[in-house]
C-alpha positions in Angstrom: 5.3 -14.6 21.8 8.4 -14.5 24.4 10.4 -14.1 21.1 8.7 -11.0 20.1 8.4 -9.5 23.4 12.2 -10.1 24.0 13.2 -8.4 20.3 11.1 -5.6 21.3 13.2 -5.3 24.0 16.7 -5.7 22.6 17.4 -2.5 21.9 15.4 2.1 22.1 12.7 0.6 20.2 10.2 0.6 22.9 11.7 4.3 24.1 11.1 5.1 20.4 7.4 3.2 20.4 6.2 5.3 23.6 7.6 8.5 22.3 6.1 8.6 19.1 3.0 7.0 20.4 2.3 10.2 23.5 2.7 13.2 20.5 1.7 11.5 17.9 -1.7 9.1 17.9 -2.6 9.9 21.7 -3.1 13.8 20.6 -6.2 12.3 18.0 -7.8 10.3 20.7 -7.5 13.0 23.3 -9.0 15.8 21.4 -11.8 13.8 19.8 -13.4 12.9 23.1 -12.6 15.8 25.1 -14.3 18.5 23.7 -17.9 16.8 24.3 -17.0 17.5 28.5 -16.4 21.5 28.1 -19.1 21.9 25.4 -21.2 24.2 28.1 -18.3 26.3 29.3 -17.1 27.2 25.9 -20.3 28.0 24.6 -20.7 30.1 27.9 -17.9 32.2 26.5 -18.4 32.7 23.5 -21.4 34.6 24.5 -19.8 36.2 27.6 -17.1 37.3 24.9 -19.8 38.5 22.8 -21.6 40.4 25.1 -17.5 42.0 26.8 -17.0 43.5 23.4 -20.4 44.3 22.1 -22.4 44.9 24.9 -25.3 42.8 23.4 -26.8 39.4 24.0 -25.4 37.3 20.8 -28.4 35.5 20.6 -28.8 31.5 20.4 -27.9 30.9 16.7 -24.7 33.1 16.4 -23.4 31.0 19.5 -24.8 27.5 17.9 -22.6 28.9 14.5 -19.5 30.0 16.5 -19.5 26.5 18.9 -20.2 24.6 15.7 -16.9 26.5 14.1 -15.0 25.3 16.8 -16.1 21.6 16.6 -15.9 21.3 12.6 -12.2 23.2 12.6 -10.7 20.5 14.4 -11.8 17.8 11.4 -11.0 20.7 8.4 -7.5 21.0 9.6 -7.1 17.3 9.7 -8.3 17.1 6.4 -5.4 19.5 5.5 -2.8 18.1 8.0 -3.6 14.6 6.2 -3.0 16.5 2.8 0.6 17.8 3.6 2.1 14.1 4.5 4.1 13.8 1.5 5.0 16.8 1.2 6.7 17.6 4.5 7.9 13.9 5.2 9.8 13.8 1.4 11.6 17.2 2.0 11.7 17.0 6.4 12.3 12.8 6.7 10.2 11.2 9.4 11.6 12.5 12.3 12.5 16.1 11.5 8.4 16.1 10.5 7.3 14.8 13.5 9.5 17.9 15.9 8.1 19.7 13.0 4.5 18.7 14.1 5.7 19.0 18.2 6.7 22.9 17.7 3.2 23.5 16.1 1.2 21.9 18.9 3.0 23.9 21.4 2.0 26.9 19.4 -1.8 25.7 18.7 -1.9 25.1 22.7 -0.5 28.6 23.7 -3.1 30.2 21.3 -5.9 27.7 22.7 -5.1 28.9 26.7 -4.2 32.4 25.9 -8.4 32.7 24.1 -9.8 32.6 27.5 -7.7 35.3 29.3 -7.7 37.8 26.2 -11.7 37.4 25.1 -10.9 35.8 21.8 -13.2 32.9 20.6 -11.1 33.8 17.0 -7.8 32.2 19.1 -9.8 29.2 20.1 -11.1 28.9 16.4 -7.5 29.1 15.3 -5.7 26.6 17.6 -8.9 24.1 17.2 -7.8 24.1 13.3 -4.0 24.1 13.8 -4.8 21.2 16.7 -6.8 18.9 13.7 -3.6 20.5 11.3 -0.9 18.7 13.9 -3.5 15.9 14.2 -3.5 15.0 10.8 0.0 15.2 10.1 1.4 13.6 13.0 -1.2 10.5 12.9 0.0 9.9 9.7 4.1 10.3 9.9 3.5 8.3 13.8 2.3 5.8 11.6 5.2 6.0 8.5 7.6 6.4 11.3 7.0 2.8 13.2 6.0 1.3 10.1 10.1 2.0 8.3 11.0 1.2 11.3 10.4 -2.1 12.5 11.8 -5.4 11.0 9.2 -8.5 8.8 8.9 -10.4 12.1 7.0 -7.9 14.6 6.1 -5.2 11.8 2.3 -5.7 12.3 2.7 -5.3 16.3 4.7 -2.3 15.9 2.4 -0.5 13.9 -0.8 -1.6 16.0 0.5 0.7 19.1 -0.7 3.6 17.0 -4.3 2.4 17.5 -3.0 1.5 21.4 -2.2 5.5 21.7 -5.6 6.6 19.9 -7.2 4.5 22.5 -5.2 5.6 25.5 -5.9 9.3 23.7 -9.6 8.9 24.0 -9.2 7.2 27.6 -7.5 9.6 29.1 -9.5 12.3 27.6 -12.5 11.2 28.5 -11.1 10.8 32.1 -9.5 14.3 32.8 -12.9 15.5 31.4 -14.6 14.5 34.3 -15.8 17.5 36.9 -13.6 15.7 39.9 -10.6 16.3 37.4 -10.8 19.2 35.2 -14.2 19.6 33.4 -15.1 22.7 35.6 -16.4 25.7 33.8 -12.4 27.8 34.9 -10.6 25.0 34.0 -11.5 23.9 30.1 -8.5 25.9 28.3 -6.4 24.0 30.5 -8.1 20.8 29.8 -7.9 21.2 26.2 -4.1 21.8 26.6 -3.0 18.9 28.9 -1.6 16.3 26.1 0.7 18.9 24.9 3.3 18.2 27.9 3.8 14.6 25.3 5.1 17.2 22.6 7.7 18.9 24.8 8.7 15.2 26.3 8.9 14.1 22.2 10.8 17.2 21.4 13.3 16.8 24.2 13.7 12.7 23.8 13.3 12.5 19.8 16.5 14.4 18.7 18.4 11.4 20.2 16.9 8.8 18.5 17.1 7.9 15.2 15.2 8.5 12.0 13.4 5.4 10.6 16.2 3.2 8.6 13.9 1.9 5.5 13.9 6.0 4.9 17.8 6.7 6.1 18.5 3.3 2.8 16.2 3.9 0.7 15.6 7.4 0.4 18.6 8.7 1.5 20.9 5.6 0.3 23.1 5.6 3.6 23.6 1.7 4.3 25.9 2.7 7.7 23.7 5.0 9.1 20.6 2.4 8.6 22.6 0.1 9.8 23.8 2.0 13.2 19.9 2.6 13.5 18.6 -0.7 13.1 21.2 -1.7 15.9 20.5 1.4 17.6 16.5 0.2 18.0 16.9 -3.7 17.8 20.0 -4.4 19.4 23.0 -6.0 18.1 22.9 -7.7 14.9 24.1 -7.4 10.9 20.2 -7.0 9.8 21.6 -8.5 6.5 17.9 -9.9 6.0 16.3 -6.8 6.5 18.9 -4.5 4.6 18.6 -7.0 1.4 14.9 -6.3 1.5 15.8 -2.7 1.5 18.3 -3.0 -1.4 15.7 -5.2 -3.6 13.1 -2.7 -2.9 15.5 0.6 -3.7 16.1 -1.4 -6.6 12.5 -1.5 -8.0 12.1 2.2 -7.3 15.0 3.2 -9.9 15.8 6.4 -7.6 12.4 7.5 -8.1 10.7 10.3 -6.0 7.9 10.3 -3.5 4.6 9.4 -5.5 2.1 12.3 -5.4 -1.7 11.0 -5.0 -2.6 11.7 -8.1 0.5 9.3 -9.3 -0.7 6.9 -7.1 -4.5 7.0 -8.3 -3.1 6.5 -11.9 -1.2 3.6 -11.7 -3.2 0.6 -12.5 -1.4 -2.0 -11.2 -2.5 -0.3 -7.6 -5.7 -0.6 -8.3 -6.3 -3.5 -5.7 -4.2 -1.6 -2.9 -6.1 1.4 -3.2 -9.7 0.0 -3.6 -9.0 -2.3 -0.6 -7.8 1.0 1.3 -10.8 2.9 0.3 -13.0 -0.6 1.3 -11.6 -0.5 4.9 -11.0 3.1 5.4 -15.2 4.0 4.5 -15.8 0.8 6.5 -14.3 1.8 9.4 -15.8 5.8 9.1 -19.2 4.1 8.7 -18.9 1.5 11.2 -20.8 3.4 13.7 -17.3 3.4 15.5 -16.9 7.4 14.9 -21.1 8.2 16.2 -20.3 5.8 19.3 -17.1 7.8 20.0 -18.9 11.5 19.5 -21.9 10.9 20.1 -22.4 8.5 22.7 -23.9 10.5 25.5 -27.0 10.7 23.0 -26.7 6.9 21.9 -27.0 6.0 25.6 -29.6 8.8 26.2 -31.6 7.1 23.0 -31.2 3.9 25.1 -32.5 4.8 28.2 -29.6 4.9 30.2 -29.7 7.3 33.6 -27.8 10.7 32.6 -25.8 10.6 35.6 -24.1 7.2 34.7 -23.4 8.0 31.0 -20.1 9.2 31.8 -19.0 6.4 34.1 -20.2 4.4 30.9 -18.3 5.6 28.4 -15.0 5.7 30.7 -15.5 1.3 30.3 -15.8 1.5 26.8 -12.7 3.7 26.2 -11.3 1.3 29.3 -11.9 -2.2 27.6 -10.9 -0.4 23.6 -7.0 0.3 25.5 -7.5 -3.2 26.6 -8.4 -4.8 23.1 -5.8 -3.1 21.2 -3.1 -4.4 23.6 -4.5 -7.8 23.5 -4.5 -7.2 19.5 -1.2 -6.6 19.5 -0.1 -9.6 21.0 -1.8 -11.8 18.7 -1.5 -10.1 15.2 1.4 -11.6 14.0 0.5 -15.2 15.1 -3.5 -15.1 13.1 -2.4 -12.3 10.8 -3.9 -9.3 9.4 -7.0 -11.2 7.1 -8.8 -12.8 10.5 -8.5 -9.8 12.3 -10.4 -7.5 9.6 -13.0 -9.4 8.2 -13.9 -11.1 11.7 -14.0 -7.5 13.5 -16.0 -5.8 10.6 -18.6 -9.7 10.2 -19.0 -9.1 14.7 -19.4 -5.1 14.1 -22.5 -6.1 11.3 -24.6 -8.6 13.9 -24.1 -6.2 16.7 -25.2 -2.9 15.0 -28.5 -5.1 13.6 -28.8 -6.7 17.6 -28.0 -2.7 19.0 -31.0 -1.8 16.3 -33.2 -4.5 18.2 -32.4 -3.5 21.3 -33.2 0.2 21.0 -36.4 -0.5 19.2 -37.5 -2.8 22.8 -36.1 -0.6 25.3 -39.3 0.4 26.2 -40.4 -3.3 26.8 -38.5 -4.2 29.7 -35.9 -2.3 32.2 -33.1 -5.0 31.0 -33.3 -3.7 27.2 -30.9 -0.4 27.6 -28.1 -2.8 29.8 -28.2 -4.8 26.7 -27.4 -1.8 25.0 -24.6 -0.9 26.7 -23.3 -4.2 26.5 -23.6 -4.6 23.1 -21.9 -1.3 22.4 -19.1 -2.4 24.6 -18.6 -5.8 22.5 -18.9 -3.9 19.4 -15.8 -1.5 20.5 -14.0 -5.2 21.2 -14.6 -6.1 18.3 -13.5 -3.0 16.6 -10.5 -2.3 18.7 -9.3 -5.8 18.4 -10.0 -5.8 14.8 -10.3 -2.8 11.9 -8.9 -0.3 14.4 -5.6 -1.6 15.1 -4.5 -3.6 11.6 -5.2 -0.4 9.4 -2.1 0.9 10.2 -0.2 -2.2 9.3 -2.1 -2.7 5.9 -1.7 0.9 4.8 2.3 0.5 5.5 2.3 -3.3 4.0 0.4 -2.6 0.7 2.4 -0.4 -0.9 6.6 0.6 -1.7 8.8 3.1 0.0 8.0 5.9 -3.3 3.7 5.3 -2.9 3.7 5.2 0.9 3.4 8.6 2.4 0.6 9.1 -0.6 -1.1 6.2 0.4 -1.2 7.4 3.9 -2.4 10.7 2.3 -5.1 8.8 0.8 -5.8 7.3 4.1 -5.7 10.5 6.2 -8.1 12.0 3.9 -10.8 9.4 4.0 -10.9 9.4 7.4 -10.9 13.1 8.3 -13.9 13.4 5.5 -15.9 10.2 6.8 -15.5 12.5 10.5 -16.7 15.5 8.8 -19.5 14.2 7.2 -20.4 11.4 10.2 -20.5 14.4 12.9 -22.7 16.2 10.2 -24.9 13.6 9.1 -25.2 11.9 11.9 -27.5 13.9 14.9 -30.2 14.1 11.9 -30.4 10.0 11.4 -30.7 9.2 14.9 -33.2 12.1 15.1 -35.3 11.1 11.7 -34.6 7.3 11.6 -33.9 6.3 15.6 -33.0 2.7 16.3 -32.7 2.0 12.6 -29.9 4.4 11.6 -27.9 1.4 13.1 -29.1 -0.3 10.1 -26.9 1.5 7.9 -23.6 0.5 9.9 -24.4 -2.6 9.6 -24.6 -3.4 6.3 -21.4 -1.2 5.4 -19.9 -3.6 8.2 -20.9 -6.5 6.8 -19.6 -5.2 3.0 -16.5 -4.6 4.3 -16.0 -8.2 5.9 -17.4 -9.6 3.0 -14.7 -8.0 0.7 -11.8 -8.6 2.9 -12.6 -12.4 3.0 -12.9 -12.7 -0.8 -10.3 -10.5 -1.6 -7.5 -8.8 0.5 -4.2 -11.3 0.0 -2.4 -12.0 4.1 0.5 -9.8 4.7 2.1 -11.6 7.6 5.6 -12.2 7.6 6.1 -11.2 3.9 7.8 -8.2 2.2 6.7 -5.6 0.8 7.3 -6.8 -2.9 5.9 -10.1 -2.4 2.4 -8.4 -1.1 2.5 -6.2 -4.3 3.3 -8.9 -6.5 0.2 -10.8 -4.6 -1.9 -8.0 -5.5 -1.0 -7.9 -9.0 -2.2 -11.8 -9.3 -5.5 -10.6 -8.9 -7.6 -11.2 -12.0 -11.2 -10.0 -13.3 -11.2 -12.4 -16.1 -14.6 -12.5 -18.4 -15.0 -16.3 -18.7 -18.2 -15.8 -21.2 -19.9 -12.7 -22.7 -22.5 -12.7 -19.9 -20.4 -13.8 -17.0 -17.7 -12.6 -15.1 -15.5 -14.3 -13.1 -13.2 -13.1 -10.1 -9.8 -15.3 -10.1 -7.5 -14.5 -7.2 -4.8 -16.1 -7.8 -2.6 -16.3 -4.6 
């Protein structure tokens, strides 16, 4: 551990961490929980702005359909944002994209301050999409960025602080949505723009760092200048080991370009990598993790919990989540990525089913809705600690320097459509179904552990061709005409 901590240390790489970590993941978290705090004050004015230009009452629905506009842009232009990835990173490189993805948060805020003063709910609707546009993106490239950047030894820990930002994102914007900070009715357009002061400190430190050296070798085949980087980030050293693995791994890719997704779907010999993605990534979106985050005023409502401490509640959860991933991080790369997956999703599965039980017997005893909230809390341990923070380091891990930024594509997309749907879908389960919509998450929970434990190969402290040539030992072999056997061969 004193090892890791002290290579961290040797050289910009934390400088580089924190940077990326403030305008990159930290913008996700902050967004998705601080537009639950406003949600009064925007609605307020949408009708006021209605009324200032039209001199009628808007009427209930139109302001339900405009406020819902403004909620659902943010996931559509993630959806988008997530669909650019390759695109921009193969022509920009990782860090030209993410200044690229600075500028147009500056401009998304401007537009989303400016809305108020000028009577313009359109603004808002724009700079709500182009916010979920730089969201997408820049989640995405944060996470190519670290992963090409960090050597074998502490690769996993390095890619888990993007979950340590999205948790600190959702902290803090749970936090400066609070009415003794700046969830008052004349403040919210300044609320909704406070993490952009990270994109101007990214855009003023992040020109004098250096791009991420697996790209400067491999794509750019420039051995000094990945060189100078690596020593730039890691301290002194020849990095012979690391630059081999870089050579051996230029090698296999011939010269090739920058897979597209629909490359990457085709090739069989991915199969594995991308079903296991697609395994984790619908396990995670329909963990319940995403209807706790959005929803959890009405979860704790549900449960019986006093309005007035609701807020106070969900502050510990996003508390204890920061907490978790940082705990995560430190233990990663001694129990590896395997544990960490299928033991969060197997604890996610008995607490949504005991959550389930719980809300059913509230009404049975006071002591019923504290069990509630306690069991929500141990599920986001068990979630932060677990799916939340090794995702990153399995979607960089899986898969070559030509199939990466597709699979992170592939990645992006899943997730902004599980939101999408999840935010849709969900206020009509727990209205229709109650306690048992936790059901559901549970069992997709327990598929997902299930899965990982039969079949996802370790990735610790290998390279990246040794994890694909793992996944291409992985054999559906018919042993009789009526029987089929699953051979991993590892």
């Amino acid at each position: 551990m004193k090892r890791m901590l002290k290579e961290l240390v040797g050289g910009k790489a934390l400088v580089l961490i924190i940077v990326l970590g403030l305008g990159g993941s930290f913008q996700i978290g902050y967004h998705l929980t601080v537009i639950s705090s406003p949600s009064p004050y925007i609605q307020t004015f949408i009708n006021s702005t209605w009324i200032y230009r039209y001199g009628g009452n808007p009427g209930e629905e139109t302001v339900t359909l405009i406020w819902s506009a403004v909620v659902s842009l943010f996931a559509v232009g993630g959806l988008v944002g997530s669909m650019t990835v390759r695109c921009v990173t193969s022509h920009l490189g990782r860090k030209t994209a993410t200044l690229f993805n600075s500028v147009l948060t500056v401009v998304a805020t401007v537009l989303m301050y400016i809305s108020k003063p000028t009577h313009s709910f359109e603004l808002l609707m724009l700079s709500r999409f182009l916010v979920g546009f730089t969201s997408g993106l820049g989640g995405n490239v944060h996470m190519l960025y670290l992963g090409e950047s960090s050597p074998k030894k502490i690769r996993g820990m390095v890619t888990l602080t993007t979950a340590t930002s999205l948790a600190m994102g959702k902290l803090s914007g749970q936090f400066t949505g609070l009415r003794e900070i700046l969830g008052r009715e004349e403040w919210w357009n300044i609320l909704l723009c406070v993490p952009t002061c990270f994109s101007v400190t990214q855009l003023l430190i992040l020109p004098f760092l250096p791009d991420a050296p697996r790209y400067i070798l491999i794509e750019k085949g420039n051995m000094e200048e990945c060189k100078k980087a690596l020593q730039f980030l890691w301290g002194p050293g020849d990095y012979k080991m690391e630059i081999d693995e870089m050579l051996a791994e230029q090698a296999v890719i011939r010269g090739e370009n920058n897979k597209t997704l629909l490359d990457m779907l085709r090739v069989k010999h991915l199969r594995w990598q991308i079903l296991s993605l697609l395994v984790i990534c619908v396990g995670i979106q329909f963990s319940g993790i995403p209807a706790i985050s959005v929803f959890s005023f009405n979860i704790f409502l549900e449960a019986g919990i006093p309005e007035d401490k609701i807020r106070h509640v969900t502050l510990g959860i996003g508390a204890s989540a920061v907490l978790t991933s940082l705990i995560c991080g430190l233990l990663i790369e001694s129990m590896g990525r395997r544990v960490l997956l299928w033991g969060g999703f197997a604890g996610m599965s008995v607490i949504m089913a005991l959550v389930t039980v719980s809300l059913y017997l509230k009404d049975y005893s006071s002591v019923f809705p504290y069990i509630t909230v306690f069991l929500i809390f141990l599920f986001n341990v068990f979630f932060s600690g677990g799916p939340a923070g090794v995702i990153q380091s399995i979607t960089n891990e899986i898969f070559i320097q030509s199939y990466r930024p597709a699979a992170c594509m592939f990645t992006g997309i899943l997730r902004w459509l599980g939101l999408a749907m999840l935010g849709f879908i969900f206020p009509f389960l727990i209205g229709a179904l109650k306690s048992l919509s936790f059901i559901f998450f549970s069992c997709i929970c327990l598929i997902a552990a299930l899965f990982i434990f039969f079949i996802l190969p370790e990735t610790k402290g290998k390279t990246l061709l040794e994890i694909s040539q793992e996944f291409k030992n992985i054999r559906v072999c018919g042993s009789s005409k009526n029987k089929t056997v699953l051979e991993i061969k590892l």
